[in-house]
ROVEX-993086 format. One record per residue (C-alpha): residue in one letter; x, z, y. Coordinates in steps of 0.05 Angstrom, whole numbers, padded with zeros to 5 digits, always signed. Example, Ala and Ser with C-alpha at 12.3 -4.5 7.8 and 13.67 -1.06 7.14 Angstrom:
BEGIN
a+00246+00156-00090;s+00273+00143-00021;
// end
This chain:
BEGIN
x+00654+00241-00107;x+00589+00289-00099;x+00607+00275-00032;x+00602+00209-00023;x+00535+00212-00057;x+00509+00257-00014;x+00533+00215+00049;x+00498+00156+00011;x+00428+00189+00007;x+00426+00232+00065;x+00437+00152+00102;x+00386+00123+00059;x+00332+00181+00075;x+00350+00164+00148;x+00348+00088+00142;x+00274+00045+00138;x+00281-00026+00110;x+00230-00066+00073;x+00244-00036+00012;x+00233+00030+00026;x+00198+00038-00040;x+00268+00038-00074;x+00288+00103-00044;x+00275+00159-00094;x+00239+00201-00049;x+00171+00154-00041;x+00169+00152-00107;x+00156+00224-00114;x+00111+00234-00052;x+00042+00243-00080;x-00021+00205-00055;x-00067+00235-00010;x-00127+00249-00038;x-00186+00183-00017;x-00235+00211+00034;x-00291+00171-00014;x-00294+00129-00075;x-00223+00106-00084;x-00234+00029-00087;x-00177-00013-00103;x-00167-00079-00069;x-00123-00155-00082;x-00118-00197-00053;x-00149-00265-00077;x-00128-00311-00022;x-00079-00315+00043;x-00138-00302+00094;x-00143-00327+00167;x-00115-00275+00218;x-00126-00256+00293;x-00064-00265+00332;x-00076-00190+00339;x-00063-00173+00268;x-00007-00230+00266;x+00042-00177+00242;x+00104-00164+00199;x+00071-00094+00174;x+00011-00133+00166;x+00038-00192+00129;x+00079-00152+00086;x+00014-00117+00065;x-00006-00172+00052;x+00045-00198+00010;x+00043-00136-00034;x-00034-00142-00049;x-00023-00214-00075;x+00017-00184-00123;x-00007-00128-00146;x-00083-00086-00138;x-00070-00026-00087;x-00120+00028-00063;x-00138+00053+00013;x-00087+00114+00008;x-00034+00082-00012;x-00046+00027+00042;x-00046+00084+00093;x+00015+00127+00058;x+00069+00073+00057;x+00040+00014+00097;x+00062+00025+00174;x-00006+00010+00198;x-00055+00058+00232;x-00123+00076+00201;x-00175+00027+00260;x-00119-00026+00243;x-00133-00017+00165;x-00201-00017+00167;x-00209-00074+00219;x-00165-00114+00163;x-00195-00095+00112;x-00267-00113+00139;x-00235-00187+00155;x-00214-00195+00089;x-00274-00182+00051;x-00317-00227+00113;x-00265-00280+00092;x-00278-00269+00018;x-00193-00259+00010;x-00202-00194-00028;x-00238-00166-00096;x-00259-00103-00089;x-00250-00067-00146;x-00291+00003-00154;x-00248+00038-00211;x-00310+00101-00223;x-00345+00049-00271;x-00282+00040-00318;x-00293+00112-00354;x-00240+00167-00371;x-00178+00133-00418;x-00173+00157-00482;x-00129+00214-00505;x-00075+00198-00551;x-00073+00245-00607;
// end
């Protein structure tokens, strides 16, 4: 049987699908560190795209920040979309008025349990 498991996750390490997040290794590969404030962005509405940026790696990013508030890093660690291309979207978005921008240094440290 340990076999078989191992043939099972040595093919899902190999294999890329949509959900890629349900393979136990991105869940354990840390964020890179943001190159400045780490501002965290959803998306409001669907925006208006270029035919450029017309894509399923775009449109999937998409889909994630309508449900749920992501930052720049983790756009650029598990979205298959190359920094000018992030940016560029990123810039339309907020001309569009599709995305809060959330700046996250305001909130304040959480409070230790004790």
């Amino acid at each position: 049987m340990p076999r078989m498991v191992g043939a099972l996750a040595d093919w899902a390490r190999r294999t890329t699908t949509s959900f890629a997040e349900l393979r136990g290794e991105t869940w354990l590969r840390p964020e890179p560190p943001p190159a400045g404030p780490a501002l965290i962005y959803r998306l409001r509405q669907w925006p208006s795209l270029p035919p450029s940026l017309q894509r399923v790696d775009v449109l999937r990013l998409l889909s994630l920040m309508s449900n749920r508030p992501v930052t720049r890093s983790w756009m650029l660690s598990r979205a298959r979309v190359t920094e000018p291309q992030l940016d560029r979207l990123l810039q339309l978005l907020e001309r569009q008025g599709a995305v809060d921008v959330i700046d996250p240094s305001g909130f304040g440290a959480l409070p230790a349990n004790d």
